[in-house]
Structures are given as C-alpha cells and as structure tokens.
FIBA-748445 format. One record per residue: residue number from 1; residue in three letters; x, y, z of N, C-alpha, C in turn. Coordinates in Angstrom, 2 decimals, always signed. Layout:
     k     r       n_u       n_v       n_w      ca_u      ca_v      ca_w       c_u       c_v       c_w
   NUM   Ala         X         Y         Z         X         Y         Z         X         Y         Z
...
This chain:
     k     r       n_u       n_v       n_w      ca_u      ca_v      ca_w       c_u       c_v       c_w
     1   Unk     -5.17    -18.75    -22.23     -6.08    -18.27    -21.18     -5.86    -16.78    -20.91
     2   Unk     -6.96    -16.15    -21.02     -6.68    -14.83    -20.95     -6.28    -14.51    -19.38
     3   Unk     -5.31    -13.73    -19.35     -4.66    -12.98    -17.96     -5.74    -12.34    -17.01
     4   Unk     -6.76    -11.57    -17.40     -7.80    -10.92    -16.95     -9.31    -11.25    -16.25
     5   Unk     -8.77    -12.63    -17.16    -10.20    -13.60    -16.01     -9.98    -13.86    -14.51
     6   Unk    -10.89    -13.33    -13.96    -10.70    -13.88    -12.32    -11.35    -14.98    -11.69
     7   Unk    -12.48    -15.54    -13.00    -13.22    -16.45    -12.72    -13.79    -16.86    -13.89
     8   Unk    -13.24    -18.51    -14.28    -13.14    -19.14    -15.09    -13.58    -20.37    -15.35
     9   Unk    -14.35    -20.71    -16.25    -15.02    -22.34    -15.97    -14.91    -23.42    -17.30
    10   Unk    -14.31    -24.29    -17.70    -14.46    -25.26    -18.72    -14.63    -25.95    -18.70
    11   Unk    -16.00    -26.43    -19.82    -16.79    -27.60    -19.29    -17.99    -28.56    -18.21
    12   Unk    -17.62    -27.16    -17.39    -18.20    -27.35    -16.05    -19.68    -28.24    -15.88
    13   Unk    -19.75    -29.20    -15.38    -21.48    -30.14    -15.48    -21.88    -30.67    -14.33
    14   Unk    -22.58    -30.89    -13.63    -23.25    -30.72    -12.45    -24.61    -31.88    -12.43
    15   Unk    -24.23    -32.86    -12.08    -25.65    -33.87    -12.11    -26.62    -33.74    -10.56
    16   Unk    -27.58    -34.20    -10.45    -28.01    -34.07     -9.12    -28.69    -36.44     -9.55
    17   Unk    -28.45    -36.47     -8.23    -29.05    -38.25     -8.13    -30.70    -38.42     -7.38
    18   Unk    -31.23    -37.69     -7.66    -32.20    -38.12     -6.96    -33.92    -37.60     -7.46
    19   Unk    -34.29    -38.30     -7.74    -34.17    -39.88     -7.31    -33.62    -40.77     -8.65
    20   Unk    -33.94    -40.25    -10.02    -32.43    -40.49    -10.65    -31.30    -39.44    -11.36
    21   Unk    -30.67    -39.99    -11.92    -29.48    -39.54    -12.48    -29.94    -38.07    -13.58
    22   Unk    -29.89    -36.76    -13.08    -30.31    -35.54    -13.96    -28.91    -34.80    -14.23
    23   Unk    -29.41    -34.18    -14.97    -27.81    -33.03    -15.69    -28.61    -31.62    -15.03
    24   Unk    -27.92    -31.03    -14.14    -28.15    -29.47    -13.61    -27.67    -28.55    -14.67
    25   Unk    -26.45    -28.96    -14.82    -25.38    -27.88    -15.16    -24.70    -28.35    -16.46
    26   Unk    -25.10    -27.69    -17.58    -24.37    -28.59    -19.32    -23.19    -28.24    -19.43
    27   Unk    -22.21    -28.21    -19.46    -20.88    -27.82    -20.19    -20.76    -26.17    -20.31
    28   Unk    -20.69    -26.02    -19.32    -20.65    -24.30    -19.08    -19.20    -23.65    -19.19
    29   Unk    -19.59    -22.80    -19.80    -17.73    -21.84    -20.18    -18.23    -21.05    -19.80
    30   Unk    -18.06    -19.75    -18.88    -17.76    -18.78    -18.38    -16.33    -18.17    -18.24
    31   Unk    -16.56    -16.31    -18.18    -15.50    -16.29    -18.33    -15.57    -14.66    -17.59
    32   Unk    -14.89    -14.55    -16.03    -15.17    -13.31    -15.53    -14.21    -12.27    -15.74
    33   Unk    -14.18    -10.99    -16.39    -12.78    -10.09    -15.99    -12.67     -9.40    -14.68
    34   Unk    -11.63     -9.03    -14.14    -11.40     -8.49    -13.00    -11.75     -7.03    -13.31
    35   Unk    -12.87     -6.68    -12.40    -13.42     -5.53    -12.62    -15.21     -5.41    -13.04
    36   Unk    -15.42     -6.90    -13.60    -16.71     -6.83    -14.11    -17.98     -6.52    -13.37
    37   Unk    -18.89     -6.00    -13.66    -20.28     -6.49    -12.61    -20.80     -7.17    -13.12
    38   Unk    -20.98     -8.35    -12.80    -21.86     -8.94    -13.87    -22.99    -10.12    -12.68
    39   Unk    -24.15    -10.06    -13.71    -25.13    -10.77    -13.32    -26.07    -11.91    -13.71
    40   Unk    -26.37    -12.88    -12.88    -26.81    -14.09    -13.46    -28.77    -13.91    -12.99
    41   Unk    -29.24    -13.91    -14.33    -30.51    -14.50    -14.67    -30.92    -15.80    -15.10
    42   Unk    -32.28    -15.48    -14.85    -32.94    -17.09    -15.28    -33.78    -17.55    -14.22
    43   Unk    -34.97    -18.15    -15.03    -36.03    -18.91    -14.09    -35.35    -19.71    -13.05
    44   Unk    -36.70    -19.91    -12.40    -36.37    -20.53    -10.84    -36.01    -21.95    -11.26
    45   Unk    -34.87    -22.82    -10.71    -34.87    -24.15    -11.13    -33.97    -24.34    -12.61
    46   Unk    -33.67    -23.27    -13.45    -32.61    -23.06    -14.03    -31.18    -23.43    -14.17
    47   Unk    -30.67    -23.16    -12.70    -29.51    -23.92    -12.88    -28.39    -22.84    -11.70
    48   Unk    -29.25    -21.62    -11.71    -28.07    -20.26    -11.64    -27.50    -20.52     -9.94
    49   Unk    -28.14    -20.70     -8.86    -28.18    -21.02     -7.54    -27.11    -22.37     -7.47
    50   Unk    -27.28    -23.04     -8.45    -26.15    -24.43     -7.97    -24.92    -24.31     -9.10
    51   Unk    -24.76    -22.84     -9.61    -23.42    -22.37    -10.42    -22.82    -21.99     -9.62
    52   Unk    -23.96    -20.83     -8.90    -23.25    -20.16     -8.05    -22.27    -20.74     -6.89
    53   Unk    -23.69    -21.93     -6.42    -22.82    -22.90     -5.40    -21.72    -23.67     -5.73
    54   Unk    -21.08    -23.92     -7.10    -20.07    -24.70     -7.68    -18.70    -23.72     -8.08
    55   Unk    -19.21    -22.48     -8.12    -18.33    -21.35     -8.28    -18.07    -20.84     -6.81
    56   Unk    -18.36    -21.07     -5.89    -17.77    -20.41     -4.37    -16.88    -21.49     -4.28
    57   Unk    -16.94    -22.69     -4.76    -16.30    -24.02     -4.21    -16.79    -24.68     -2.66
    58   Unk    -17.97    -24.16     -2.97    -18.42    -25.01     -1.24    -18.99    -26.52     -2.24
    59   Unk    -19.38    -26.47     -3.28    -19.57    -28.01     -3.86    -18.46    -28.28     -4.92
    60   Unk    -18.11    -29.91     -4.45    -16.65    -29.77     -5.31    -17.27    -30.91     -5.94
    61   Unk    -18.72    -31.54     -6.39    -18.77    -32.85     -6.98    -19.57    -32.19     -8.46
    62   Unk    -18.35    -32.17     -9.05    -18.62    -31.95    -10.78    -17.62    -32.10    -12.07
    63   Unk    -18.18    -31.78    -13.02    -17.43    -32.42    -14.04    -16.47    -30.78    -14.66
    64   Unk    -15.78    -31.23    -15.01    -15.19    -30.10    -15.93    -14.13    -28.99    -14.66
    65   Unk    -13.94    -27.81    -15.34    -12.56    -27.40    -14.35    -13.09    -25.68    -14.00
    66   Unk    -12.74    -25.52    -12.77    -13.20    -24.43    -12.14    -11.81    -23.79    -11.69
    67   Unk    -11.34    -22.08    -12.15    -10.28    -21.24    -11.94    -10.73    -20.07    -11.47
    68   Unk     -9.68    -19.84    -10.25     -9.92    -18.35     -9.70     -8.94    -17.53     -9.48
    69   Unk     -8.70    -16.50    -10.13     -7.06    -15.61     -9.87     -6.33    -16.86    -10.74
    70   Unk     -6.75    -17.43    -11.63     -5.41    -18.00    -12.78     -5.30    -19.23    -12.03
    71   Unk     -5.96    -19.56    -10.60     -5.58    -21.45     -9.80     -6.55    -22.00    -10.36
    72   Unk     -6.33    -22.77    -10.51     -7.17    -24.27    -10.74     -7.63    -24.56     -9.01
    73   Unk     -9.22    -24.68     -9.02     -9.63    -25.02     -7.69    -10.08    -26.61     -7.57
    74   Unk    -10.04    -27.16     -8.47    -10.54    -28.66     -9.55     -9.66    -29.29     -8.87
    75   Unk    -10.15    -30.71     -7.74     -9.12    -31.19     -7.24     -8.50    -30.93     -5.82
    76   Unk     -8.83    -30.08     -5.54     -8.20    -29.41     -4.13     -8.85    -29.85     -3.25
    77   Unk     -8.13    -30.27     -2.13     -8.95    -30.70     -0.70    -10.07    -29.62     -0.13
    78   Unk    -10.36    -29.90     +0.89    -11.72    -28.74     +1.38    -11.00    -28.42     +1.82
    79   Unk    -10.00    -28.47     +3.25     -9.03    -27.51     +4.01     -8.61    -26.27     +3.23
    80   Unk     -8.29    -26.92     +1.72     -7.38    -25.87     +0.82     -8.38    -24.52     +0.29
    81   Unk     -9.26    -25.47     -0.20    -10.68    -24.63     -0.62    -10.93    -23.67     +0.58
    82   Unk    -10.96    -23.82     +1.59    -11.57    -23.43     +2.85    -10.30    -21.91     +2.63
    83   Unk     -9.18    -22.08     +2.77     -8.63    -21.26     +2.84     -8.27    -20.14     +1.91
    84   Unk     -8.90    -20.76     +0.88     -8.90    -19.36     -0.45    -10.41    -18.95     -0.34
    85   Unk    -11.01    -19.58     -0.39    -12.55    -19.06     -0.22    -12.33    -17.62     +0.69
    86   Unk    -11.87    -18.03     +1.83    -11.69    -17.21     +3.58    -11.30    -15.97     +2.74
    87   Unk     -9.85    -15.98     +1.99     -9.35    -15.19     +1.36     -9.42    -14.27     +0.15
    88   Unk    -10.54    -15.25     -0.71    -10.58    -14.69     -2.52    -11.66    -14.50     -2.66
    89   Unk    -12.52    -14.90     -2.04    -14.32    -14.59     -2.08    -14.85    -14.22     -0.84
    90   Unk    -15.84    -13.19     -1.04    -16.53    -12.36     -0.47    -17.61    -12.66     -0.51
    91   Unk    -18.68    -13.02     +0.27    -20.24    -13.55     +0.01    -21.18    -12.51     +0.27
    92   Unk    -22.12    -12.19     +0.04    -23.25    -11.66     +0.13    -24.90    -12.41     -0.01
    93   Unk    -25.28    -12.99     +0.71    -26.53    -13.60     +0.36    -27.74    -12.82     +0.53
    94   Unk    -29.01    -13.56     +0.07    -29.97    -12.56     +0.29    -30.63    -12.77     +2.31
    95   Unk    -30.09    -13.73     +2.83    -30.34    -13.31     +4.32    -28.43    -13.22     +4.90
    96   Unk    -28.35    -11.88     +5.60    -27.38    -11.75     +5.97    -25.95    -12.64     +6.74
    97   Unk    -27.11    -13.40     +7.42    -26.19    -14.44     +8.40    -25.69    -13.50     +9.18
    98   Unk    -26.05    -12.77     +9.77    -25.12    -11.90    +10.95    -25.09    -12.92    +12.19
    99   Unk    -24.59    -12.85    +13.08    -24.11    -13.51    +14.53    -24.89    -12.33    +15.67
   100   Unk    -25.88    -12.87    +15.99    -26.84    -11.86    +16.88    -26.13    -11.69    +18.26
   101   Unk    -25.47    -12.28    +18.57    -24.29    -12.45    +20.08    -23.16    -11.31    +20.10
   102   Unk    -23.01    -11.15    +18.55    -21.75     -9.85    +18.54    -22.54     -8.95    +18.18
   103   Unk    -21.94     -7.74    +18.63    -22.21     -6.26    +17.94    -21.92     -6.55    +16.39
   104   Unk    -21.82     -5.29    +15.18    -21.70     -5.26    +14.18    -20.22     -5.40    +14.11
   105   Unk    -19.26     -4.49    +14.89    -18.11     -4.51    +14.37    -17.48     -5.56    +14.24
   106   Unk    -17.93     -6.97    +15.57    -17.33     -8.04    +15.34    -17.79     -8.65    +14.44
   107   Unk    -18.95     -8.82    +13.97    -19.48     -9.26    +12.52    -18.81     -9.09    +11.63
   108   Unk    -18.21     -8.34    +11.51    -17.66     -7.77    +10.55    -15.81     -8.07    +10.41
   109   Unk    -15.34     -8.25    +11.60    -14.50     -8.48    +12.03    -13.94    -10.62    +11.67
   110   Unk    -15.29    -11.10    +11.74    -14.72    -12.47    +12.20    -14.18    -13.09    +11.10
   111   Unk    -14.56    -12.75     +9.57    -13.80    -13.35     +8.76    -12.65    -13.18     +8.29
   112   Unk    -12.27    -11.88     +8.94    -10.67    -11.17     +9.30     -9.86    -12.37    +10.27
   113   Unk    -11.04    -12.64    +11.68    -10.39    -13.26    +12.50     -9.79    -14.59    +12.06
   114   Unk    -10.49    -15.27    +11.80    -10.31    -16.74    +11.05     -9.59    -16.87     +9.91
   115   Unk     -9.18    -15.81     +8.90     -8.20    -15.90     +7.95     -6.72    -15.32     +8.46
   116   Unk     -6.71    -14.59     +9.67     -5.91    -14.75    +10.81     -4.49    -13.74     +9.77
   117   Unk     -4.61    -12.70     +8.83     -3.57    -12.51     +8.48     -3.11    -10.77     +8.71
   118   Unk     -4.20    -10.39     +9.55     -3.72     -9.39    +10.33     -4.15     -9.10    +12.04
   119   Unk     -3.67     -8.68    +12.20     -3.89     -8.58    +14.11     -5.51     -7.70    +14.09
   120   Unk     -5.70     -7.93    +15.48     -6.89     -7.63    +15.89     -7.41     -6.11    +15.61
   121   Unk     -6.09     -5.26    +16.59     -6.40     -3.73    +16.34     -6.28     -3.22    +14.53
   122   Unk     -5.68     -3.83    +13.96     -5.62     -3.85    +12.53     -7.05     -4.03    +11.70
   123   Unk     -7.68     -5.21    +12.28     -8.54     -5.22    +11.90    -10.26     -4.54    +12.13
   124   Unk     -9.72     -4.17    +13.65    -10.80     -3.47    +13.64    -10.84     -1.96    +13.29
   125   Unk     -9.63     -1.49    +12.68     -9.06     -0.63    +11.77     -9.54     -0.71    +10.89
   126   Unk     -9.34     -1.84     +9.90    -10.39     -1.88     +8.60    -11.81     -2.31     +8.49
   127   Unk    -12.44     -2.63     +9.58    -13.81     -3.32     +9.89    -14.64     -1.89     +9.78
   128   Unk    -14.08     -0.68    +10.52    -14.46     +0.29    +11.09    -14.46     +1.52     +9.72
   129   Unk    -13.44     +0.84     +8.65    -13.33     +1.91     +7.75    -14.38     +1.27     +6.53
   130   Unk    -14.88     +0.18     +6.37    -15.68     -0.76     +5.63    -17.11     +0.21     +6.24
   131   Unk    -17.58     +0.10     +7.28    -18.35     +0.67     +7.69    -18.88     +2.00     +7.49
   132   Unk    -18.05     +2.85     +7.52    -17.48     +4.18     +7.58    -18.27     +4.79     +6.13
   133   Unk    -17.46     +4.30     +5.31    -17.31     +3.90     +3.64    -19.18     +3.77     +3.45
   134   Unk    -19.60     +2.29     +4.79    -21.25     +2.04     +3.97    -22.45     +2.77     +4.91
   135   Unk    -22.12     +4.14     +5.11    -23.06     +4.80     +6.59    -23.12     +4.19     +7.88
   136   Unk    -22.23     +3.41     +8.03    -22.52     +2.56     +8.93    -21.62     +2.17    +10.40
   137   Unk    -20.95     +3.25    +10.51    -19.64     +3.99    +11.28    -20.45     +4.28    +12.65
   138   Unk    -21.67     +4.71    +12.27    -22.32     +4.93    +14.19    -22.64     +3.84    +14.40
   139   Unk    -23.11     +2.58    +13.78    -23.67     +1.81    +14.43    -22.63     +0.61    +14.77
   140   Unk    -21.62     +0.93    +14.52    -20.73     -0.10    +14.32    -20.74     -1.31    +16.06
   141   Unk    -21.11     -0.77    +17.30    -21.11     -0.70    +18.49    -22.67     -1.71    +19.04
   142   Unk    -23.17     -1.33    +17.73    -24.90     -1.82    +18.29    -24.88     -3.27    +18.37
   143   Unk    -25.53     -3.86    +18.19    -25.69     -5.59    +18.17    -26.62     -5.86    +16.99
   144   Unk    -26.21     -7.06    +16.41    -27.14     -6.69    +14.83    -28.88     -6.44    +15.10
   145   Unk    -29.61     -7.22    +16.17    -30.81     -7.12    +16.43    -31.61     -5.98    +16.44
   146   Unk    -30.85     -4.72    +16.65    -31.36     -3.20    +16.67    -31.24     -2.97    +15.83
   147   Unk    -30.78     -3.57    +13.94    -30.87     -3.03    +13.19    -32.00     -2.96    +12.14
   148   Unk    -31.93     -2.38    +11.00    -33.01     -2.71    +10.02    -32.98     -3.71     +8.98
   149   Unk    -33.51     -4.30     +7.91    -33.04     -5.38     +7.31    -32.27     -4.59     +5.99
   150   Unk    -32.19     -2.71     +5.45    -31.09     -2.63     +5.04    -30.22     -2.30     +5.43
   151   Unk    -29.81     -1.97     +7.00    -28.94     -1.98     +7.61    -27.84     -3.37     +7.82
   152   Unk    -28.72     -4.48     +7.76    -27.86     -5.69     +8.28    -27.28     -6.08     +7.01
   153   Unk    -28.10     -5.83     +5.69    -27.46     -6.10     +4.69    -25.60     -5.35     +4.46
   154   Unk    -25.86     -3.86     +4.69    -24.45     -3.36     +4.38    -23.57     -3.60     +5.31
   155   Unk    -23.82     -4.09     +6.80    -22.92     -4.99     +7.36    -22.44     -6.22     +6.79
   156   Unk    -23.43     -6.90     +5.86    -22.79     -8.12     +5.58    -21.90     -7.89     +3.94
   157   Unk    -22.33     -7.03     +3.32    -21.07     -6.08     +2.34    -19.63     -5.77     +3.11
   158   Unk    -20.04     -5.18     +4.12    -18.73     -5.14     +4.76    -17.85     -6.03     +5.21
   159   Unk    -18.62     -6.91     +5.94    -18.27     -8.33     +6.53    -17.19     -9.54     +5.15
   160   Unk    -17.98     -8.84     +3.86    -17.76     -9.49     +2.85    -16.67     -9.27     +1.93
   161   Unk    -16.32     -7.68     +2.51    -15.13     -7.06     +2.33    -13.73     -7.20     +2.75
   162   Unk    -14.14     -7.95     +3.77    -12.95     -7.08     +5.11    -11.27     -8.04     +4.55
   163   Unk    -11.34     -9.48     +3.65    -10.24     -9.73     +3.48     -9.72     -9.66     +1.96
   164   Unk    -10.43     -8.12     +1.76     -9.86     -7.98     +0.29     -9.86     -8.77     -0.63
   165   Unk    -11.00     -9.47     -0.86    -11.46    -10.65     -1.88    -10.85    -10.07     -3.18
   166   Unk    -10.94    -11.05     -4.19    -10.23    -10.80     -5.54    -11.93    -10.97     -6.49
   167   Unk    -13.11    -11.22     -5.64    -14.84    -11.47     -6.08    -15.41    -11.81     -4.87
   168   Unk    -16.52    -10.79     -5.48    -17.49    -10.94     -4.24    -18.71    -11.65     -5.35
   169   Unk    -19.41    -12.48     -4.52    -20.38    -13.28     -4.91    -21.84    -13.41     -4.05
   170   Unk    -22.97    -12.83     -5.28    -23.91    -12.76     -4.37    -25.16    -13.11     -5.13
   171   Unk    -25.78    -13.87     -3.84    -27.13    -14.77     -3.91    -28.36    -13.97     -3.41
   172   Unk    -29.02    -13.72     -4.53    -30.41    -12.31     -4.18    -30.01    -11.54     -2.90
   173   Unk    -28.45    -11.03     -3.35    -28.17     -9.77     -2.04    -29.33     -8.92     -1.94
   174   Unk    -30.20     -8.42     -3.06    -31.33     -7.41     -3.12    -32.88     -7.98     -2.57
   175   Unk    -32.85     -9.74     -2.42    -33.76    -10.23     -2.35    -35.04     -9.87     -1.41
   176   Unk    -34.94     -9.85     -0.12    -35.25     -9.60     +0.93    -35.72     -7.91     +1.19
   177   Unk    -34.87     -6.97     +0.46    -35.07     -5.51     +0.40    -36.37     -5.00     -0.39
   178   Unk    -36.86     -3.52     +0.53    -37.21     -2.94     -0.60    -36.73     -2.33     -1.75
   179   Unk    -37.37     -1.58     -2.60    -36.80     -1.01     -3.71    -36.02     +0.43     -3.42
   180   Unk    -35.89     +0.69     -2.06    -34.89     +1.99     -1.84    -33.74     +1.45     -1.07
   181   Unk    -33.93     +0.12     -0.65    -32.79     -0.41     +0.20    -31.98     -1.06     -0.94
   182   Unk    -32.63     -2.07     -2.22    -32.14     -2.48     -3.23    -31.40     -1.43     -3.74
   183   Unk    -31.88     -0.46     -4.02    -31.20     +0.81     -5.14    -29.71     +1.51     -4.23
   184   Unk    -29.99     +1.15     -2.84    -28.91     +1.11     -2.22    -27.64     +0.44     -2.18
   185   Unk    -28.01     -0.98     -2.03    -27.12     -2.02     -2.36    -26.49     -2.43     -3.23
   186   Unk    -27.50     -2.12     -4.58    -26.73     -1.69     -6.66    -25.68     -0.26     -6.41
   187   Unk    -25.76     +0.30     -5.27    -25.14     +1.93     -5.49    -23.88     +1.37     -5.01
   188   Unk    -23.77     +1.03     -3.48    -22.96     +0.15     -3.23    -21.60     -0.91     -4.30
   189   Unk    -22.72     -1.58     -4.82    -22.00     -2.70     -5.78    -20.83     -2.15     -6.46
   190   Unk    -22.00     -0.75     -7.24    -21.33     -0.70     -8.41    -19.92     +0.52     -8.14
   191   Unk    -20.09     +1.16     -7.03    -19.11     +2.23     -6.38    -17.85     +0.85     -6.33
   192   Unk    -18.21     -0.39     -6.14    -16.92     -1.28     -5.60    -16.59     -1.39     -6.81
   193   Unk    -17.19     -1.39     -7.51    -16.57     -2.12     -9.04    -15.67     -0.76     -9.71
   194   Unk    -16.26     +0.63     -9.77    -15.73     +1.43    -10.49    -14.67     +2.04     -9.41
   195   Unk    -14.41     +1.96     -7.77    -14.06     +2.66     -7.40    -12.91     +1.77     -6.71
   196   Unk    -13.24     +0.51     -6.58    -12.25     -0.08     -5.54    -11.60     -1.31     -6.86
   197   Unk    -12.19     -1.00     -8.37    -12.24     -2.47     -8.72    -12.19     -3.73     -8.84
   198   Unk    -13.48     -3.59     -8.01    -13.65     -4.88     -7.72    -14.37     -6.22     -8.38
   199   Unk    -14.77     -7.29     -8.29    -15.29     -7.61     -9.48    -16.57     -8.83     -8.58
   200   Unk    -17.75     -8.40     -9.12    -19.01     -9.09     -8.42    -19.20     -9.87    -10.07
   201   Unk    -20.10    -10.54     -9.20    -20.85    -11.85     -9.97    -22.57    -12.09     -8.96
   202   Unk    -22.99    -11.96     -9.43    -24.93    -11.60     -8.64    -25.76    -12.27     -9.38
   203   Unk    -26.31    -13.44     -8.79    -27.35    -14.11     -9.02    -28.92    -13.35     -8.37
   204   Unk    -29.57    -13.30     -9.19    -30.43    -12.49     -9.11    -31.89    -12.76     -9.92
   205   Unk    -32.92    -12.42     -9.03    -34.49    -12.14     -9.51    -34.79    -10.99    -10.39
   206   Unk    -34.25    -10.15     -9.75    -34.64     -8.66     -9.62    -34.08     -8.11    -11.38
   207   Unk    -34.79     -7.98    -12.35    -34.42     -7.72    -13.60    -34.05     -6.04    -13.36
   208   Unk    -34.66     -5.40    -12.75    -34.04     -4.19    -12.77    -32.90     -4.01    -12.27
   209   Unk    -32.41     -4.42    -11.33    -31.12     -4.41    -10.30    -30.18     -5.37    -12.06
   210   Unk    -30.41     -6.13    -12.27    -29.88     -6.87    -13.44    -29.26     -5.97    -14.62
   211   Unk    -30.51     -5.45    -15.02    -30.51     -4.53    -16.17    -29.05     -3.63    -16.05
   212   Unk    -29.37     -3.05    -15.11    -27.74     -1.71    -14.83    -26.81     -2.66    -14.09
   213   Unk    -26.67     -3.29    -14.30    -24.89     -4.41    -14.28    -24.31     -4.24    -15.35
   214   Unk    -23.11     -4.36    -15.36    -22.48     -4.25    -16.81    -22.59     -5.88    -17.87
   215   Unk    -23.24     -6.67    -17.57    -22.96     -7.76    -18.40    -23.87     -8.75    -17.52
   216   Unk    -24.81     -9.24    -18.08    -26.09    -10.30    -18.16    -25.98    -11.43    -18.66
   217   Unk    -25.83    -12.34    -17.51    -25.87    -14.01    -18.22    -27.07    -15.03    -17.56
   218   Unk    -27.67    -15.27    -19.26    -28.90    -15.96    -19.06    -28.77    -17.10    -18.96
   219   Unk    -29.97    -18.10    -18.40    -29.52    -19.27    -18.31    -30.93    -19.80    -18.26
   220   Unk    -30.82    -21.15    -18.78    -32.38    -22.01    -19.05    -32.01    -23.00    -19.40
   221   Unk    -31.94    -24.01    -18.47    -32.18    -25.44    -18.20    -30.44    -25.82    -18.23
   222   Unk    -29.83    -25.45    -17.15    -28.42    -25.65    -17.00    -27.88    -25.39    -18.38
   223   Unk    -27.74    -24.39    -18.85    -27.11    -23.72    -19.86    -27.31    -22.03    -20.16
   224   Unk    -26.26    -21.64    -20.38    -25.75    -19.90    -20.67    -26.49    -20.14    -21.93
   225   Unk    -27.63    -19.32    -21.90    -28.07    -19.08    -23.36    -27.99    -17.57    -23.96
   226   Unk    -27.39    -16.82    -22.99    -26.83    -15.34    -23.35    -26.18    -14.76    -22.58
C-alpha cells in the first residue's frame, strides 16, 4: 500500500434495495495522494454523489474496504466514524449549511467546538485567520443572512478548515455560484492544495471548474471508467 494515499478504496460496491436489489457502486479502486486536487465527473445518476457519500463515511452499508490516513474505516462504529470525520474531513457542499442564529465567526468556529481539541480563544484565533486568508476578516461579526451566496460559500471553506482536515471533500461546492464566484472558489481550492497541501476530492457538474484540477475521474454506471 502506497504511504502517500490519503484516501483509499478496494473493492468498494454499493447496492441500493428498492424496490429491488441494484448495484450503485462496481468494485471501485481508488486511490488519493496527499496533496492531490482531484475531481469526480459523470452523468447524473452515475454513481459519483453516493461515492462521495461512502467516502465521508456517513454511509457505512457496503461491500469492499474504505482507508483514510493509512486506517481502515471498514467496520468502525458511528461514534468512531463520527470522531475522525469531525477531525480528517472537511466538507464543502454545494448549499452551505451555515447556522443563521450565529454570526460567521461562530460558524466557523463550531466544528472546532465539538471536536473540542483546542480552547475557545484559540479557536477563535484560527476561525479569524481562516477568514482573514478568504477576504472574509470584516465580516467575520455579521450573521450569515447579510451575506451573499459567494460570501457564505467561503465561510463554509473556512468552517471546513478550521480542524486541519487531512481532505476536504466537496459536493458541487461551485454548484449554486456564478461563474466569478466559481472561479473564486477553484482559486481558493487550488491555493489549499499548492500552498497549505492540502488534498480535495470534488464531485462536480461544472466541466470547466473540472478541467483545471489536477486529475479527473470519470464514472458511468457505478464504475471509474477514467
């Protein structure tokens, strides 16, 4: 097993029951390096949306073996899952999920809070420098509702940041944007990858946002066909 994969899959197969017995997901090998950008294509109904969902580990009912940082996640209770997720993955979806009750900074703040492994003023130390980093240092104070929809997005980059994930994982982060807020969010990405190296994985519509990733994986009818 190579040392350099941060995200790893053998075998991996995925049925759905309803109303009968279908194959989602064929015997998938993937294989991520730490550092990669890489992005998942493919028609709607494909397969790429319930990889993605089998690769965060929020669905644990499948066949074959799923690794992150060199663990085996195959097997693990949800409590356990729950707590590397908190820790090793970073989400980005294409609707933000912000918490309209807090300002931004606590948005940004709460998945710091709940993985509970640095103190408060600490964290709003790094909440504030996440921000800082995405233009987003004045508004840190506002409440998400005053913002714009590419504004709420680089809060939830940040938000997605804040416990030093080992992959960030994202579901049409560009979806929802226009094409100057998108070209924003690829600028973003790819500054994490070359600058913080970090390593994304992006399920995605958007063939242009696709195109300038470093590495494209196709998929048609629950299978990597490139």
């Amino acid at each position: 097993m190579e040392k350099s994969a941060i995200l790893q899959t053998v075998g991996l197969s995925k049925y759905f029951y309803d109303p009968v017995k279908f194959k989602v997901l064929n015997e998938i090998d993937l294989s991520i390096k730490h550092g990669e950008f890489v992005s998942i294509i493919g028609k709607s109904g494909c397969g790429k949306s319930t990889l993605l969902y089998l690769l965060s580990t929020m669905d644990t009912d499948y066949e074959g073996q799923i690794l992150i940082d060199d663990e085996l996640m195959t097997g693990k209770t949800d409590r356990e899952l729950a707590i590397i997720r908190n820790e090793k993955i970073g989400f980005v979806f294409q609707f933000h999920y912000l918490l309209a009750e807090y300002s931004v900074l606590k948005n940004v703040m709460l998945p710091g809070m709940k993985l509970g492994k640095y103190s408060n003023a600490e964290l709003e130390h790094r909440a504030m420098e996440h921000l800082k980093t995405l233009d987003m240092g004045d508004q840190a104070l506002k409440m998400t509702n005053q913002l714009s929809g590419g504004q709420k997005q680089r809060v939830a980059i940040a938000r997605a940041l804040i416990n030093d994930p080992v992959l960030i994982m994202g579901d049409e982060p560009t979806g929802n944007l226009d094409k100057k807020n998108s070209d924003l969010v690829f600028d973003i990405f790819k500054k994490l990858t070359q600058v913080e190296n970090q390593t994304l994985l992006v399920v995605t519509h958007d063939t242009d946002f696709a195109e300038r990733t470093q590495r494209i994986i196709t998929m048609e009818d629950g299978k990597i066909i490139s």
